[in-house]
C-alpha positions in Angstrom: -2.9 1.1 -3.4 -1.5 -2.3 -2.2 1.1 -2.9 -4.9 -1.0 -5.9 -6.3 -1.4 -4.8 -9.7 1.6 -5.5 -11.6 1.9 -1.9 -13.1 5.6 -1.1 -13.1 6.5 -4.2 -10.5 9.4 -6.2 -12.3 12.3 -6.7 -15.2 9.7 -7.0 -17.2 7.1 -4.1 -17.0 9.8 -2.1 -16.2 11.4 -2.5 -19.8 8.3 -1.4 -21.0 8.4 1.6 -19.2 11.7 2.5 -21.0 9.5 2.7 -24.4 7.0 5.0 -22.9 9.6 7.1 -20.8 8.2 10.2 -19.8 9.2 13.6 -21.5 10.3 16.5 -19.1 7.7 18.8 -20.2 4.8 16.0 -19.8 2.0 16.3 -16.5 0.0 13.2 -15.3 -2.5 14.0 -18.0 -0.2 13.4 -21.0 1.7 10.2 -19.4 -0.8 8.1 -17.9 -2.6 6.9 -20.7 0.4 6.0 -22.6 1.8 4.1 -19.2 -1.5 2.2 -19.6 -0.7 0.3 -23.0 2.6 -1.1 -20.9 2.0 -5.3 -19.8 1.9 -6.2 -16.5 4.6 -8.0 -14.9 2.1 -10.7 -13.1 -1.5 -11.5 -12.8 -2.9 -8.8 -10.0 -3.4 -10.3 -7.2 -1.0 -13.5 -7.6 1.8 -11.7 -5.4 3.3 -8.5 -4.2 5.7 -6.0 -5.8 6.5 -2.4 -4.5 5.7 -0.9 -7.8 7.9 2.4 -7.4 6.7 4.9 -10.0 3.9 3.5 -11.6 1.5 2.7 -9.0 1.1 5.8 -7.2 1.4 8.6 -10.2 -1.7 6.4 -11.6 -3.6 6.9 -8.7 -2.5 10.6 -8.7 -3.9 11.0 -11.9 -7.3 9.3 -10.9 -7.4 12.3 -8.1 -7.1 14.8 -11.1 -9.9 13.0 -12.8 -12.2 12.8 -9.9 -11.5 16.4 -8.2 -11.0 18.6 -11.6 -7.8 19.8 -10.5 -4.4 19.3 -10.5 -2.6 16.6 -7.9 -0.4 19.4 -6.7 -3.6 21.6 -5.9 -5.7 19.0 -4.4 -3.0 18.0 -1.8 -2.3 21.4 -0.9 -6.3 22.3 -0.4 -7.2 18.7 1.1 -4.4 18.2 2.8 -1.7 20.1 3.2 -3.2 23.6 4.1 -6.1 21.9 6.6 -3.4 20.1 8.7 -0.7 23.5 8.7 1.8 22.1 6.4 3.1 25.2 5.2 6.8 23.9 4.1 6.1 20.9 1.9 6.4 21.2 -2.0 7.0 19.7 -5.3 9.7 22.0 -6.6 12.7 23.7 -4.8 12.4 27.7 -5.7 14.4 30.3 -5.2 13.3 30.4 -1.8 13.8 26.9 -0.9 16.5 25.6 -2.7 19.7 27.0 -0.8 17.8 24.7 2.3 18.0 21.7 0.6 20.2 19.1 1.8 22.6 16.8 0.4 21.7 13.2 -0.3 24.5 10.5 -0.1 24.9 7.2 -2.1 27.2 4.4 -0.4 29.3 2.7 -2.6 32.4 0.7 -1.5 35.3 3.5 -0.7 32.0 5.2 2.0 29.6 8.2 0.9 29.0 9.6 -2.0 27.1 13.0 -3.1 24.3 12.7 -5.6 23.5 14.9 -7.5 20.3 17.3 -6.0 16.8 17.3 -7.9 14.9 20.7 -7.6 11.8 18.5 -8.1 9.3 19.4 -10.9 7.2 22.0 -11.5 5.0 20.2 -14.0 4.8 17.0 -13.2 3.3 15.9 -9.7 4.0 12.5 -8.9 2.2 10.5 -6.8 4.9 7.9 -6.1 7.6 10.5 -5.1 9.1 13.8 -5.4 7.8 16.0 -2.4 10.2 17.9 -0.8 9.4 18.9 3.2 10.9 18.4 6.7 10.6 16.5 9.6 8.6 18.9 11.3 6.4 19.8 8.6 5.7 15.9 7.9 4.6 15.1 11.7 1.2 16.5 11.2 0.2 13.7 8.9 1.3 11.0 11.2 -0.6 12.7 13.8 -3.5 13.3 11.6 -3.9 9.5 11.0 -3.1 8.3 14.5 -6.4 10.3 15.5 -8.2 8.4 13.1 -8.4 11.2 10.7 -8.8 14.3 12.4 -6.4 16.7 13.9 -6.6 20.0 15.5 -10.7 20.3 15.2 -10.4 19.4 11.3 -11.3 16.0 10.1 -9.4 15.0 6.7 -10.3 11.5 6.7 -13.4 9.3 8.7 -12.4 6.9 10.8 -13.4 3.7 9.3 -11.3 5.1 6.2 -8.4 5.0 8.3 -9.4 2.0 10.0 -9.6 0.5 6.0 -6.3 1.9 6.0 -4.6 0.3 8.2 -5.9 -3.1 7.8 -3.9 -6.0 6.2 -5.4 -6.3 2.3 -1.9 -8.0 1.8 -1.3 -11.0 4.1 2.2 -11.9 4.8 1.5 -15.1 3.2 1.6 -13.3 -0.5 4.4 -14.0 -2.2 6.8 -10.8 -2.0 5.6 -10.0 2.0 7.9 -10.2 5.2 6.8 -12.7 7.8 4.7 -10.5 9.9 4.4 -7.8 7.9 1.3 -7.2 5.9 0.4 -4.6 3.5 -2.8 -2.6 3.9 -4.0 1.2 1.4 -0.5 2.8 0.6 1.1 1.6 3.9 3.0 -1.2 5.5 1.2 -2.9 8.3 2.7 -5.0 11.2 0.7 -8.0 11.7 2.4 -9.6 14.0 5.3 -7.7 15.5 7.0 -11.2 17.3 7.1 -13.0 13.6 8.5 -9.4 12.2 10.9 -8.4 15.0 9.7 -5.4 15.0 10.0 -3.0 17.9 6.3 -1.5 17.2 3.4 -2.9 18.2 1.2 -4.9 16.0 -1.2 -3.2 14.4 1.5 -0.2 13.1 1.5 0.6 10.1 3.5 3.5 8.0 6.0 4.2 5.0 9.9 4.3 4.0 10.7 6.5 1.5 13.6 5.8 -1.1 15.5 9.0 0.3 15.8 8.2 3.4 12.2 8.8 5.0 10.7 7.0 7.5 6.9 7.0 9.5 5.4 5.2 11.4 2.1 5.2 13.4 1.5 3.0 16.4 -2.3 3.2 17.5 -1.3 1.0 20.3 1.1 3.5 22.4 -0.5 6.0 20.7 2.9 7.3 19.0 4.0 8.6 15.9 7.8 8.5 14.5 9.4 10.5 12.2 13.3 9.7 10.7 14.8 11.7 8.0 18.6 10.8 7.2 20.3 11.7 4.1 20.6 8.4 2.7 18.5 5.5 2.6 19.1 3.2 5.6 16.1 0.4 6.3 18.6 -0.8 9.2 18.5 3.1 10.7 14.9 3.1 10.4 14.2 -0.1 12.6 17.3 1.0 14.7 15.4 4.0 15.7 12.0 2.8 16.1 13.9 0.2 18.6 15.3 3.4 20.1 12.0 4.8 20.4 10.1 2.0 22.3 13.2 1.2 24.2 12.5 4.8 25.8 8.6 4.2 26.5 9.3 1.1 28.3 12.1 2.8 30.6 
């Protein structure tokens, strides 16, 4: 959960992957144990590496272990359903798929279409692959800013989310910002002068690799939510800038 492990982190493990390259037709039952004979690419622990794939799909198959069902069903039951997030799914049906946007690439003559990914209706990643809105993806922000509750329903105790939000990472560990700690799953700013980060410290939250950005600050009691249709870190700390600018004024 803090991208300490080594599991899919580097040149190296990531070679490995390509020898145990997942099959379309494969769930996190059938790939997991075979992404488990791959080295790691450092000792865990020694420094920090956003493992992109690896990481999290593991840890979605230890959900399937623990709850006896599938990742896609506990989210939707745990999660999803309790906090009324009726638009968020793995794959783009009939239904959905004429609302899906286009994501852009930039390469040197501007933008460039890529092509779109209906998702998958077999394999549920843990690392990536949801498909929802802005909307439907404030509720989860809001859900952790309260310290796990939300609407009369608690998801998630509050020492959980104080465990969290707390830096496991220090920014001292090879691979980390100055400022900017890791803590469970999510970016933590530990100190916002050293980071120059708009948000207070104490924030924490998560960019995704299309475009998505959250952020939770317990401080001004605030949650931000970007989508854009290509990935842009600048856009992201642009508009939480933005954001606090207003608060201030």
């Amino acid at each position: 959960m803090s991208h300490v492990s080594g599991l899919g982190s580097g040149t190296i493990s990531n070679s490995e992957l390509q020898r145990v390259a997942r099959k379309d037709n494969e769930n996190l039952a059938a790939y997991i144990p075979r992404l488990g004979t791959t080295p790691l690419e450092f000792q865990p622990g020694s420094r920090w590496a956003y493992s992109p794939g690896a990481g999290f799909d593991t840890l979605g198959r230890i959900v399937e272990i623990v709850s006896g069902q599938s990742f896609d069903q506990f989210l939707r039951q745990r999660i999803f359903d309790p906090l009324g997030m009726k638009d968020i799914f793995f794959f783009a049906d009939g239904d959905h798929a004429p609302r899906q946007v286009t994501l852009y690439q930039r390469n040197g003559s501007g933008l460039q279409k890529q092509a779109m990914n209906p998702g998958s209706q077999v394999y549920f990643s843990g690392a990536g692959g949801l498909l929802s809105t802005a909307e439907d993806y404030l509720p989860l922000g809001q859900m952790l800013m309260n310290g796990g509750q939300l609407n009369g329903k608690r998801l998630l105790g509050p020492r959980t989310v104080e465990m969290m939000s707390s830096v496991h990472v220090p920014d001292t560990l090879p691979g980390r910002n100055r400022g900017e700690g890791f803590g469970l799953s999510v970016r933590v700013i530990s100190d916002h002068v050293a980071r120059a980060a708009a948000v207070s410290t104490g924030s924490f939250g998560w960019d995704g690799a299309f475009g998505t950005h959250l952020w939770i600050d317990p401080k001004e009691q605030m949650v931000g939510v970007l989508m854009i249709q290509t990935a842009n870190q600048e856009v992201g700390r642009d508009f939480e800038q933005a954001v606090m600018q207003a608060v201030i004024e």
